[in-house]
Residue frames relative to the residue before (quaternion, step in Angstrom):
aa qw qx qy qz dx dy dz
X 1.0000 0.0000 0.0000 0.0000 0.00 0.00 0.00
X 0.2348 -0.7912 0.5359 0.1780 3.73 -1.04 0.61
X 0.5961 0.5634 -0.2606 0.5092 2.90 -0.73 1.13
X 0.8184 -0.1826 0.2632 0.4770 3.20 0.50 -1.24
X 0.2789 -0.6231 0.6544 0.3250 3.62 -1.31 -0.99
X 0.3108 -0.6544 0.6620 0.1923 3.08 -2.02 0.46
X 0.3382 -0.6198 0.6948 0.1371 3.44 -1.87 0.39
X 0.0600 -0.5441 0.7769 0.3111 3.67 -1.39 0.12
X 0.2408 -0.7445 0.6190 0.0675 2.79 -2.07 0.93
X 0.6213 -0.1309 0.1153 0.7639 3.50 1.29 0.92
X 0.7282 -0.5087 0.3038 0.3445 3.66 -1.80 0.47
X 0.8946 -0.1011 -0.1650 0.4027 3.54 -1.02 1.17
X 0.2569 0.7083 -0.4423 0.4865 3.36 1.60 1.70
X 0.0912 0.8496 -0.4925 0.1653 3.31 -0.30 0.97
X 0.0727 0.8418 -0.5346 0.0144 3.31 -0.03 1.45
X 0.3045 -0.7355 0.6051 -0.0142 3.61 -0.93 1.17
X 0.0534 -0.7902 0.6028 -0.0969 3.51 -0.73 2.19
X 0.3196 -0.7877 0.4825 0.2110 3.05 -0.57 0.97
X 0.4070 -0.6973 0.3454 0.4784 4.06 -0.60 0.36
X 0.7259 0.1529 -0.0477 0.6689 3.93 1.60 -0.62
X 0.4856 -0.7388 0.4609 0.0772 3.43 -0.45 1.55
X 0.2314 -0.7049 0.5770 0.3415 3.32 -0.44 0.05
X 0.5326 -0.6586 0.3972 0.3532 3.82 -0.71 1.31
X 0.6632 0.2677 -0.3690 0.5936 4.09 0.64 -0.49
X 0.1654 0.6560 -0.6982 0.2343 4.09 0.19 0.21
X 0.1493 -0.6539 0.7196 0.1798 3.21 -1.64 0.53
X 0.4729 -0.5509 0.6223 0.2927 3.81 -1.30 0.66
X 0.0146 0.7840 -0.6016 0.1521 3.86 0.12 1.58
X 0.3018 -0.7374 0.6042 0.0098 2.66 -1.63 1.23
X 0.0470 0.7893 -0.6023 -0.1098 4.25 0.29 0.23
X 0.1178 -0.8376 0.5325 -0.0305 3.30 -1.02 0.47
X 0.1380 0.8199 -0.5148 0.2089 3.72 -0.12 1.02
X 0.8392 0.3141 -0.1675 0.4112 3.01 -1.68 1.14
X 0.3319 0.7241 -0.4332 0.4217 3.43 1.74 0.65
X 0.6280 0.4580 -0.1050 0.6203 3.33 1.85 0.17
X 0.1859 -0.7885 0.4705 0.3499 3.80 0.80 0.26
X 0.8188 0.4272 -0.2041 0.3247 3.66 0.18 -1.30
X 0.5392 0.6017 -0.3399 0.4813 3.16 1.65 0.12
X 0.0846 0.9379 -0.3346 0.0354 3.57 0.54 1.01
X 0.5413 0.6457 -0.4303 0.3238 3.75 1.44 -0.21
X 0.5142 0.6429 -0.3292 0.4626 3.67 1.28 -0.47
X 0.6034 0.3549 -0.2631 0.6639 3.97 1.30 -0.80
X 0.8592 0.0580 -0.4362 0.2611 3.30 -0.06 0.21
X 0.3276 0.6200 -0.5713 0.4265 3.32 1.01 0.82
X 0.6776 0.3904 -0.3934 0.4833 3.77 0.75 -0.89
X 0.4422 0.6917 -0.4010 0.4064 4.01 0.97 -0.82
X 0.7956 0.5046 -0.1468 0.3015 3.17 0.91 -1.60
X 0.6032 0.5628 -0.1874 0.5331 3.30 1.76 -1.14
X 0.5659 0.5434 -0.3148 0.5342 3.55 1.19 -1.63
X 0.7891 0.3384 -0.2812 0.4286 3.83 -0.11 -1.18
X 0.6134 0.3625 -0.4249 0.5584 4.22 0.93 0.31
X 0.5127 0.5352 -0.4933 0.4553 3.61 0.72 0.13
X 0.6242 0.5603 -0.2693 0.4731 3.39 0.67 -1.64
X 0.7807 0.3628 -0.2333 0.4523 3.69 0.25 -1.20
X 0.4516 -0.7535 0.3446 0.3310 3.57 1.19 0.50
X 0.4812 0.6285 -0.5517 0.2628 3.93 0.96 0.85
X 0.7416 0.2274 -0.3704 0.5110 3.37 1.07 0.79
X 0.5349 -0.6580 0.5012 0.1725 3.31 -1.09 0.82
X 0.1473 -0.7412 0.5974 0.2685 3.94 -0.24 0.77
X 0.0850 -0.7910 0.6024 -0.0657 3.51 -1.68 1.50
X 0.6143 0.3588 -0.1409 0.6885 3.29 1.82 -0.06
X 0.5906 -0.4986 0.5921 0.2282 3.16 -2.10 1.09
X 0.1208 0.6975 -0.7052 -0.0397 4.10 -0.65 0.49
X 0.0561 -0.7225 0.6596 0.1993 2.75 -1.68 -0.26
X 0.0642 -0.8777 0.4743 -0.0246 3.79 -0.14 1.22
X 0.4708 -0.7552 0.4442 -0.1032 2.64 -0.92 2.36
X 0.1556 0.7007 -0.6929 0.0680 4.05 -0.22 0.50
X 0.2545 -0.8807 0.3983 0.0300 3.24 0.16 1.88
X 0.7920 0.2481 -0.1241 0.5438 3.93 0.03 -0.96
X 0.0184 0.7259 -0.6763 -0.1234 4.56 0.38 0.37
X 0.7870 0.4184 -0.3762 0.2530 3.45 0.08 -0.50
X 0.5463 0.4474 -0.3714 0.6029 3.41 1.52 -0.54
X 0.5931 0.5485 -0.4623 0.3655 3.75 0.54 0.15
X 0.6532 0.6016 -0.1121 0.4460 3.22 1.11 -1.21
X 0.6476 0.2019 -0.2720 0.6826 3.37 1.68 -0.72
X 0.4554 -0.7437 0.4704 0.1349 3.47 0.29 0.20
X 0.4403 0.5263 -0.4803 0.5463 3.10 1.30 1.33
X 0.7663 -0.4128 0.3104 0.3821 3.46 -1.60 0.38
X 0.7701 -0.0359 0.1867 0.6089 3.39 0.97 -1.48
X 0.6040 -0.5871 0.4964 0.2099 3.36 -1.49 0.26
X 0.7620 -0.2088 0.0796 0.6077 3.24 0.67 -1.17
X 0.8436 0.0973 -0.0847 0.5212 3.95 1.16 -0.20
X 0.5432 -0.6048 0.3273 0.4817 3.52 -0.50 0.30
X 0.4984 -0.6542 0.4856 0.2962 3.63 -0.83 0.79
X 0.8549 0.2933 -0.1858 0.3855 3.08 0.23 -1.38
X 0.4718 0.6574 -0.4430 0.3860 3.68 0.74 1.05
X 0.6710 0.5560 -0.1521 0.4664 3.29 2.12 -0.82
X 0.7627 0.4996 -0.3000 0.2807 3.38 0.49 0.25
X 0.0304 -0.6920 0.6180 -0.3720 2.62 -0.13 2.64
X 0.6697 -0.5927 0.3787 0.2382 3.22 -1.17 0.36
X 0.7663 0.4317 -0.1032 0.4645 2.61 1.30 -1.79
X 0.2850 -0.8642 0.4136 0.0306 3.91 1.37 0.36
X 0.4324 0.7061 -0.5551 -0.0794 3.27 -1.12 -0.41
X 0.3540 0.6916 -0.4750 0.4132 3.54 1.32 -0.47
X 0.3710 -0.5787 0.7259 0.0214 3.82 -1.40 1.06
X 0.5652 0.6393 -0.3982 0.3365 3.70 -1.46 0.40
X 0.4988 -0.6863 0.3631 0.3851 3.60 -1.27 -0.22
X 0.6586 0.4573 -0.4398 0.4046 3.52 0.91 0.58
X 0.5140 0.6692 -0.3791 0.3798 2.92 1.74 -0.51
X 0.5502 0.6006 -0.2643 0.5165 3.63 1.33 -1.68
X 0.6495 0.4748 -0.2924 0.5170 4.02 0.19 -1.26
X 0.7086 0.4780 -0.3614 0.3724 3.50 0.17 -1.31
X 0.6321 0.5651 -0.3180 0.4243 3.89 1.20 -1.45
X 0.5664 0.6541 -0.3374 0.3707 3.36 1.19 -1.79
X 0.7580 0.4898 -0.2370 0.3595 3.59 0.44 -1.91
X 0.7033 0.5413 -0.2350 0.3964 3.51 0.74 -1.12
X 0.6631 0.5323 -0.2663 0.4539 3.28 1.13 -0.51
X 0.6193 0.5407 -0.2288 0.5213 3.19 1.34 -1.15
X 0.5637 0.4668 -0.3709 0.5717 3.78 1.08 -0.53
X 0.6510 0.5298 -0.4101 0.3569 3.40 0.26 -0.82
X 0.6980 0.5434 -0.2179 0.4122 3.31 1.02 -1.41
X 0.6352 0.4984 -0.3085 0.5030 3.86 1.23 -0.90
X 0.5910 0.5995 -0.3691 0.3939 3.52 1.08 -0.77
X 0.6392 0.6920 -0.2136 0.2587 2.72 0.96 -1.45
X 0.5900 0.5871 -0.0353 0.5532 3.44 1.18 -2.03
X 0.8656 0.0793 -0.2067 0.4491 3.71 0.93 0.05
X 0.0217 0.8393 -0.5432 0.0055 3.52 0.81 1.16
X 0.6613 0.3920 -0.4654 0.4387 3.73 0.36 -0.06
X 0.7232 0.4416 -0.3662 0.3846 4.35 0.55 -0.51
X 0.6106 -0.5444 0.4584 0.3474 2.81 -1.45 1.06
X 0.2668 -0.8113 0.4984 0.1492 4.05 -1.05 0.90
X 0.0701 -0.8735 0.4754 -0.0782 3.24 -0.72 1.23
X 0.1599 0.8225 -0.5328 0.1185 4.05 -0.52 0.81
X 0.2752 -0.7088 0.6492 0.0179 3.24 -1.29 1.85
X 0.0477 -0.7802 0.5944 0.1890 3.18 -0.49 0.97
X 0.2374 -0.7104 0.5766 0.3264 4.38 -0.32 0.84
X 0.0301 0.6247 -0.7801 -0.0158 3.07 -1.56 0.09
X 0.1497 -0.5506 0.7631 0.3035 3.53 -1.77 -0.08
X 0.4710 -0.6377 0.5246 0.3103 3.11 -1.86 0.03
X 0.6965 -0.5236 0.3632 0.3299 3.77 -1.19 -0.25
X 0.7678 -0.1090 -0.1082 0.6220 2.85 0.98 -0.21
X 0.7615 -0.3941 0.2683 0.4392 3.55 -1.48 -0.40
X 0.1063 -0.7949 0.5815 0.1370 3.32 -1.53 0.61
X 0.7754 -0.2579 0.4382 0.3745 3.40 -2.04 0.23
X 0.7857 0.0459 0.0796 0.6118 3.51 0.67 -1.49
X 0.3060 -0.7922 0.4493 0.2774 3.61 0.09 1.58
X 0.7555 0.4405 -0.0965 0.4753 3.54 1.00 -1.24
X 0.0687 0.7564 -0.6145 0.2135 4.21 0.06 0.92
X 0.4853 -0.5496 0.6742 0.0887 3.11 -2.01 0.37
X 0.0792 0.6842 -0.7049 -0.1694 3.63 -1.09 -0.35
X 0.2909 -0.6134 0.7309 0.0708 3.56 -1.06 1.09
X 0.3805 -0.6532 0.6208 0.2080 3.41 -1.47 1.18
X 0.4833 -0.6215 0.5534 0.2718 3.16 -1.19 0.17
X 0.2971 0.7483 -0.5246 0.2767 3.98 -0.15 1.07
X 0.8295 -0.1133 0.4271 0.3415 3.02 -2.09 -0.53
X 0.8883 0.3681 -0.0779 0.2636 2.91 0.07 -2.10
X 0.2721 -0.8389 0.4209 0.2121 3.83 0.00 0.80
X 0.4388 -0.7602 0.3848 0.2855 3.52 -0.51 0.41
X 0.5017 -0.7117 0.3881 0.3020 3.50 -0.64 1.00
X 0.7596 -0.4250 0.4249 0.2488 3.54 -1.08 0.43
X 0.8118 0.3146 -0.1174 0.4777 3.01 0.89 -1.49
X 0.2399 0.6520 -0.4811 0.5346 3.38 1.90 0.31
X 0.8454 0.3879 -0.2341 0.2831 3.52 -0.28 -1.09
X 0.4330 0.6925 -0.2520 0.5192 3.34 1.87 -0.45
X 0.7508 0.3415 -0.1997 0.5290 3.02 0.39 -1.49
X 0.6615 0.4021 -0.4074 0.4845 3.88 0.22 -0.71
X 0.4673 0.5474 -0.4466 0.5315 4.19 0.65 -0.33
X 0.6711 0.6844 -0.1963 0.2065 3.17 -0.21 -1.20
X 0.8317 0.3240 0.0428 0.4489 2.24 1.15 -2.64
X 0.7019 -0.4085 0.1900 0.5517 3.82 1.59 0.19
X 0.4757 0.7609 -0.4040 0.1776 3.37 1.21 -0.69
X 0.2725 -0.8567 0.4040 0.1689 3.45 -0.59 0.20
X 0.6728 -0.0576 0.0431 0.7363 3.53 1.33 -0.55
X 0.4550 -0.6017 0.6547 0.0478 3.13 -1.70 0.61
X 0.0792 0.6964 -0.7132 -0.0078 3.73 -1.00 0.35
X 0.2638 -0.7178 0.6195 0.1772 2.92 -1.38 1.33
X 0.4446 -0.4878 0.6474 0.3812 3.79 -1.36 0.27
X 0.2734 -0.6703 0.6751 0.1418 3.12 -1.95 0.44
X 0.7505 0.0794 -0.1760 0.6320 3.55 1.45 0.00
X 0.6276 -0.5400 0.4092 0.3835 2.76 -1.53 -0.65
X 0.4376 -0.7968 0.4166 0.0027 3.72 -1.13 1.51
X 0.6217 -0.5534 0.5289 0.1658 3.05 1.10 -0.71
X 0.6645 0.5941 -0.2744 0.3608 3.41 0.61 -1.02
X 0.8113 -0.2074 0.3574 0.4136 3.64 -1.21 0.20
X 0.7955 0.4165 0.0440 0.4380 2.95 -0.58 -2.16
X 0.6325 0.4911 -0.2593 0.5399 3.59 0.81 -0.87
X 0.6652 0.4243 -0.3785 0.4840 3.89 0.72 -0.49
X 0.7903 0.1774 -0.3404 0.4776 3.73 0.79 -0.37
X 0.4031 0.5047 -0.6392 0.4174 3.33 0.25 0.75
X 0.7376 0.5193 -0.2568 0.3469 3.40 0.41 -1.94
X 0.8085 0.1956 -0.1053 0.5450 3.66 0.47 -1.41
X 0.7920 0.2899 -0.2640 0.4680 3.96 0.51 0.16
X 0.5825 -0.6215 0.4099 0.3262 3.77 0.96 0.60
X 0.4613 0.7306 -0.5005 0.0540 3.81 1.53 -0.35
X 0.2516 -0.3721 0.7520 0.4824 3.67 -1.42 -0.80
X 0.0521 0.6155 -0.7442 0.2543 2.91 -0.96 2.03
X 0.2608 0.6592 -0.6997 0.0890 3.23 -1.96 0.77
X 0.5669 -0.6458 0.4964 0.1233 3.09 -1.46 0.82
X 0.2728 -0.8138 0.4883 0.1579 3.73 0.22 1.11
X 0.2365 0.7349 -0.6229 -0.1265 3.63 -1.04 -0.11
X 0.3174 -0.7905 0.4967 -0.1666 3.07 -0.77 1.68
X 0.7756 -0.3130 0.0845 0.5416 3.53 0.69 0.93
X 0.4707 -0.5605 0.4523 0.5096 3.98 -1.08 -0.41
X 0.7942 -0.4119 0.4189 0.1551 2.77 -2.05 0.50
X 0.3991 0.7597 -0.5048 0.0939 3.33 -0.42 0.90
X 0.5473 -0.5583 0.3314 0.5281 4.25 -0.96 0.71
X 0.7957 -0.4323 0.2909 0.3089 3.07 -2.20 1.06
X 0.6812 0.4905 -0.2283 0.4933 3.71 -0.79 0.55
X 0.9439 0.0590 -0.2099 0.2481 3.54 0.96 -0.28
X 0.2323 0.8258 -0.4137 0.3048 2.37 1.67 1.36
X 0.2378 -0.6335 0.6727 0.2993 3.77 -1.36 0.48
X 0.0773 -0.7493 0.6443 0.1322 3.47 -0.69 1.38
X 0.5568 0.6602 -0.4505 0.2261 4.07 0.34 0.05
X 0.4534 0.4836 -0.3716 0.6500 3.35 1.56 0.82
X 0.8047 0.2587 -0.2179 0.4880 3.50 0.84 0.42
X 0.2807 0.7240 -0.5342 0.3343 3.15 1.65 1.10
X 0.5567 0.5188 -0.4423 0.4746 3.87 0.82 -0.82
X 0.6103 0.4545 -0.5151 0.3946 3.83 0.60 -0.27
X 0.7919 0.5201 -0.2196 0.2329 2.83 0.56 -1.84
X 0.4568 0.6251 -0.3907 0.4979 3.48 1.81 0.04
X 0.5259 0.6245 -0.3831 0.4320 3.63 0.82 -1.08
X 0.7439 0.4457 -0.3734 0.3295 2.97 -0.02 -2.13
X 0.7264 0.4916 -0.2723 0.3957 3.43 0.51 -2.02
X 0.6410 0.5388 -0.3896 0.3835 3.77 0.61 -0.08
X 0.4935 0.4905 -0.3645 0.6189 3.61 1.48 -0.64
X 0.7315 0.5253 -0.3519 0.2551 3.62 0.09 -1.27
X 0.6314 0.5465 -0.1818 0.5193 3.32 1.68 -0.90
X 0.6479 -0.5459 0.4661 0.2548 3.40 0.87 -0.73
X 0.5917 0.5512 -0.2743 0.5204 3.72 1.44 -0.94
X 0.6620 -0.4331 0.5596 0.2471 2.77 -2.22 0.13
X 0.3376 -0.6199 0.6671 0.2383 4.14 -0.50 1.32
X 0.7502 -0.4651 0.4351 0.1776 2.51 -1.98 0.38
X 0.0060 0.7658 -0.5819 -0.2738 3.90 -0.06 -0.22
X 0.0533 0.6012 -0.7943 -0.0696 3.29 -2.14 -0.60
X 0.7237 -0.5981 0.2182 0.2665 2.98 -1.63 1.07
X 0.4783 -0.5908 0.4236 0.4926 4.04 -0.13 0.51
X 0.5909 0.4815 -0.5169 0.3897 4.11 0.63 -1.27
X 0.6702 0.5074 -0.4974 0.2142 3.60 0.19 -0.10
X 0.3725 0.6096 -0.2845 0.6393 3.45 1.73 -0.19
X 0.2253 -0.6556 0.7067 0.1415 3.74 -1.66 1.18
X 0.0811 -0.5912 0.7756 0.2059 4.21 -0.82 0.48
X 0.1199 -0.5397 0.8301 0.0725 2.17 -2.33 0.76
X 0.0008 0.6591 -0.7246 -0.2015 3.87 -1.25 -0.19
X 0.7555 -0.5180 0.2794 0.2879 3.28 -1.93 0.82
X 0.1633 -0.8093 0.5017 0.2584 3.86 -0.61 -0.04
X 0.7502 0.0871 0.0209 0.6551 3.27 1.76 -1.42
X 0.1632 -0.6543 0.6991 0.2379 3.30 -1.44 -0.19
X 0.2857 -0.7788 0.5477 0.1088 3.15 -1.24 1.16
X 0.1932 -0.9158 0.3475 0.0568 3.74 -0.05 1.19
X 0.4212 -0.7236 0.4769 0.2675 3.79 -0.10 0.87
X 0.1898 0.8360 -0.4977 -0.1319 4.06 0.46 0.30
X 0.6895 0.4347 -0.1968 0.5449 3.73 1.72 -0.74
X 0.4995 -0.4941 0.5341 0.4702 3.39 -1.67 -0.18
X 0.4324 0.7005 -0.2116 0.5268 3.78 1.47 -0.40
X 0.5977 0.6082 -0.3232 0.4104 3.17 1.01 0.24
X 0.0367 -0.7261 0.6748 -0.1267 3.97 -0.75 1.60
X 0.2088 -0.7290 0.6146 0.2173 2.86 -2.07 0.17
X 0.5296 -0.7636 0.2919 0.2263 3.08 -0.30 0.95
X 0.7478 0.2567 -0.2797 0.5447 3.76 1.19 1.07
X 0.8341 -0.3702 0.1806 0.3668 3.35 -1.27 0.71
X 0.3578 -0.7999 0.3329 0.3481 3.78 -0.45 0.68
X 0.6923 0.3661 -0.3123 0.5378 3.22 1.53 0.31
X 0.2254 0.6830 -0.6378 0.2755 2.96 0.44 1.52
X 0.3831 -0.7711 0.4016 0.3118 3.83 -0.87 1.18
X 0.7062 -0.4269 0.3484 0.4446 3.15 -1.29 0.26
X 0.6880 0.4433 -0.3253 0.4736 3.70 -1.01 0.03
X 0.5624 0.5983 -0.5171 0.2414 3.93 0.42 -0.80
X 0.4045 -0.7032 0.5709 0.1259 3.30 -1.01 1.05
X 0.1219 -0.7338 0.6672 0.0385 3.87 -1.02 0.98
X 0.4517 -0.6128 0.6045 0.2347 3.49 -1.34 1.31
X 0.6371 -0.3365 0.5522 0.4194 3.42 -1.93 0.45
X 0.8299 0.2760 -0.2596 0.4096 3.06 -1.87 1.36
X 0.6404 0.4286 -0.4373 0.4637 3.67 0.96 0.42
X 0.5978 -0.4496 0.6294 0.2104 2.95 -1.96 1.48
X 0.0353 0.6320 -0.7735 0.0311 4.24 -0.91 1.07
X 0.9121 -0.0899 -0.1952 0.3491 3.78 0.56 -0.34
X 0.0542 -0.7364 0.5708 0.3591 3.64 -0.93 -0.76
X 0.2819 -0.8115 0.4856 -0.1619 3.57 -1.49 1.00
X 0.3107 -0.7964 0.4310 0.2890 3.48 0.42 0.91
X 0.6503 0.4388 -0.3440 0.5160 3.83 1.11 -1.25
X 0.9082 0.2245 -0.1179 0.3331 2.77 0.41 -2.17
X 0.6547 -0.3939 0.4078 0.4999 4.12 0.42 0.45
X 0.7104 -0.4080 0.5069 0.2681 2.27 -2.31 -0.18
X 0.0684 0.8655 -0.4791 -0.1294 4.13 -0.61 -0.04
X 0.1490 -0.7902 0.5883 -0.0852 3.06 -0.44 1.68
X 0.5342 -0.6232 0.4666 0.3295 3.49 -1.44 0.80
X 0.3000 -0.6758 0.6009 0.3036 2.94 -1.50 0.71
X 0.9327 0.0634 0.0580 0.3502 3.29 -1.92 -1.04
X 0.8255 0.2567 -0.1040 0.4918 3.54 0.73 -0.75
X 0.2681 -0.7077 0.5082 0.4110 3.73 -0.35 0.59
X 0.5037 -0.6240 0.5973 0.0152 3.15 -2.23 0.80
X 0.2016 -0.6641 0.6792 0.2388 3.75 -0.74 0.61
X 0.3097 -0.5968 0.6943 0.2567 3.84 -1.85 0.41
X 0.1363 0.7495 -0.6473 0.0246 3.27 -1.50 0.62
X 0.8122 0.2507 -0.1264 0.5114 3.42 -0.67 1.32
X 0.3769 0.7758 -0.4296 0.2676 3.54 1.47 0.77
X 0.0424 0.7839 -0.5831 0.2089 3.16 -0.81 1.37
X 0.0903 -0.7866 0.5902 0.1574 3.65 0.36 1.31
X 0.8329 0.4506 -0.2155 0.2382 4.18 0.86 -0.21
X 0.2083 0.8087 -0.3962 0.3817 2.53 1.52 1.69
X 0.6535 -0.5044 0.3412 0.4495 3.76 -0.82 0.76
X 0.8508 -0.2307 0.4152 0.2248 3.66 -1.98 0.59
X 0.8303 0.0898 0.0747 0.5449 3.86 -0.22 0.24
X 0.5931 0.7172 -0.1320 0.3411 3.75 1.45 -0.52
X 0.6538 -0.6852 0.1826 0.2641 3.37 -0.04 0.59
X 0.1392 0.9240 -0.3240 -0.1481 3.98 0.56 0.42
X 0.7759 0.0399 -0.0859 0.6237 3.28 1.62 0.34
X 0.4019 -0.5948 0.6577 0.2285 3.32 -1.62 0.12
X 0.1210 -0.7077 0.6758 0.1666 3.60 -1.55 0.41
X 0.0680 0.8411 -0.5365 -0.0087 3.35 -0.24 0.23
X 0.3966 -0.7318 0.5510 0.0600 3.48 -1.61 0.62
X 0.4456 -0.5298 0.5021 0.5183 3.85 -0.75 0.26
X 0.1996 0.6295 -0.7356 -0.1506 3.26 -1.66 -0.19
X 0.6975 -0.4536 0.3547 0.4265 4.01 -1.90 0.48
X 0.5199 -0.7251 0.3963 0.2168 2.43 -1.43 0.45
X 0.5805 -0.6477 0.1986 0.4517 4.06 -0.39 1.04
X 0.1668 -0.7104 0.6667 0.1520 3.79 -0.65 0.41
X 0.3020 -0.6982 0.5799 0.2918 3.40 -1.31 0.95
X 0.7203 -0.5143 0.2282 0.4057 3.38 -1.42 0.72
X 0.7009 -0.4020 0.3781 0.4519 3.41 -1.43 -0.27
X 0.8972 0.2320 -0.0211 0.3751 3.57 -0.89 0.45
C-alpha cells in the first residue's frame, strides 16, 4: 500500500493509517453492506480498496472501512434476524446477531474517533434502495444537534447526488450515531436499488467514486453548486400498527412519487386509514413488510435549498 498500512480491527473492520496525514484530512468513516443484499456500495469500496492496494492512490487520510452485516451478505438477504441499521443506540438492549454487530460497530467507531481528537470526523454510510427512485442517487441527513457544513453540500453536488432528505427525528440509523454521539458530518447515501453482485451499473457512481478516492488521498473533492440537488424534509411517518396493514399503491412504485390531495396511501386495522391532506406529498422508503410498531414509509415535502452563511 502507498502511503501507509492497514489493520483489521475485528471481522470486516478495516482501519487504514496513513504514514503522513494530510493536515486538512478528515478522520473518515465509509461504511457498506449494513444491509447484505445491498451490494453496489461493496463493490464500489472493493473498487477503491483494490486501486489503493495496486498503489494508484496514495493513502492521505485516517479511514476506517466498515463491511457492516457479513452474514446477511453471505446470505444475501437484507438482514438475518432484525434490521441493523435501526440499532445503533447506546443504550441497547435487544440480544441477537444485529444486535451483537450493531454493539461490535459502535464501539469500533468510538475507538477510530477516538485516535483522532484533533480531525474534523466524517462517515458515508452507502446503501442502495429497494426499489426505484424519482432521484436514483439521494442523501439522508440525520436529524441532530450537529448542522451540516456547506461544504458538505458541495461535495455531495459535485459527487452526483441528486436530492437530499432531511430527517425530522431521530432514526437510529448508522450515520445518525456519528452525527448524534460524535458531532460527525454524517449521512446515509442511497445510490441506486438493490440488486445481487454482478449486476450492478456502477458508472453512475463514478462522481462518487472520485469523492471517496479524494478523501482517501487527503485532497480537496470536487464541488458543484447544492441548487443542483432537490431537498426535501419529512412531513409524515407512516406506521405499521396491525397485521392488517396495506398500502394503498403498487409495490413498485419509486421512491419520490408524488400523491395529489385526497389519496388513500394506507389502510390499518389500529392505525386507520391515511389519506393526504391539503398539500400533495412525495413517498419515500415504502415498505408495507416491515415489523409491528416499525416504520412503512416517509412523506415528505419540497423545502429551499440551504445557503451558506454570509461571508
Amino acid at each position: 500500500m502507498t502511503g501507509g498500512r492497514w489493520t483489521l480491527r475485528g471481522p470486516g473492520l478495516l482501519e487504514l493509517i496513513p504514514d503522513t496525514p494530510a493536515a486538512t484530512s478528515c478522520a473518515g468513516v465509509l461504511s457498506v453492506g449494513i444491509h447484505g443484499n445491498e451490494t453496489a456500495p461493496i463493490e464500489l469500496m472493493g473498487d477503491l480498496l483494490a486501486r489503493l492496494e495496486a498503489g494508484h492512490l496514495r493513502l492521505g487520510a485516517p479511514l476506517l472501512v466498515i463491511l457492516g452485516n457479513p452474514a446477511a451478505i453471505c446470505a444475501g438477504t437484507r438482514f438475518v434476524s432484525t434490521n441493523l441499521n435501526r440499532l445503533f443506540r447506546r443504550d441497547l438492549a435487544e440480544s441477537g446477531d444485529e444486535p451483537d454487530r450493531a454493539r461490535a460497530l459502535m464501539a469500533t467507531v468510538d475507538a477510530f474517533y477516538a485516535r483522532h481528537p484533533d480531525r474534523a470526523r466524517l462517515h458515508y454510510d452507502l446503501h442502495t434502495a429497494i426499489r426505484d427512485s424519482r432521484y436514483p442517487r439521494f442523501v439522508v441527513e440525520p436529524f441532530t444537534q450537529t448542522p451540516t457544513s456547506p461544504t458538505q453540500w458541495a461535495w455531495l453536488a459535485g459527487a452526483g447526488i441528486q436530492a437530499v432528505l432531511h430527517q425530522h427525528r431521530h432514526s437510529w440509523t448508522f450515520s445518525h450515531y456519528s452525527r448524534h454521539y460524535h458531532g460527525a458530518q454524517a449521512f446515509t447515501l442511497e445510490l441506486g436499488r438493490a440488486r445481487p453482485f454482478g449486476e450492478n451499473d456502477l458508472a453512475p457512481l463514478a462522481p462518487l467514486g472520485a469523492l471517496l478516492a479524494a478523501l482517501l488521498e487527503g485532497r480537496e473533492p470536487a464541488s458543484a453548486d447544492p441548487a443542483t440537488m432537490a431537498f426535501f424534509r419529512v412531513k409524515h411517518e407512516l406506521m405499521r400498527r396491525s397485521e392488517a396493514f396495506r398500502l394503498c399503491f403498487p409495490d413498485n412504485t419509486p421512491n419520490f412519487t408524488e400523491f395529489a390531495p385526497g389519496t388513500r396511501l394506507t389502510r390499518d386495522a389500529v392505525g386507520g386509514d391515511f389519506i393526504v391532506g391539503d398539500i400533495p406529498l412525495r413517498v419515500v422508503f415504502p415498505n408495507a413488510d416491515v415489523e409491528l410498531g416499525a416504520r412503512a414509509a416517509l412523506l415528505v415535502v419540497p423545502t429551499p435549498t440551504p445557503r451558506a452563511p454570509p461571508g
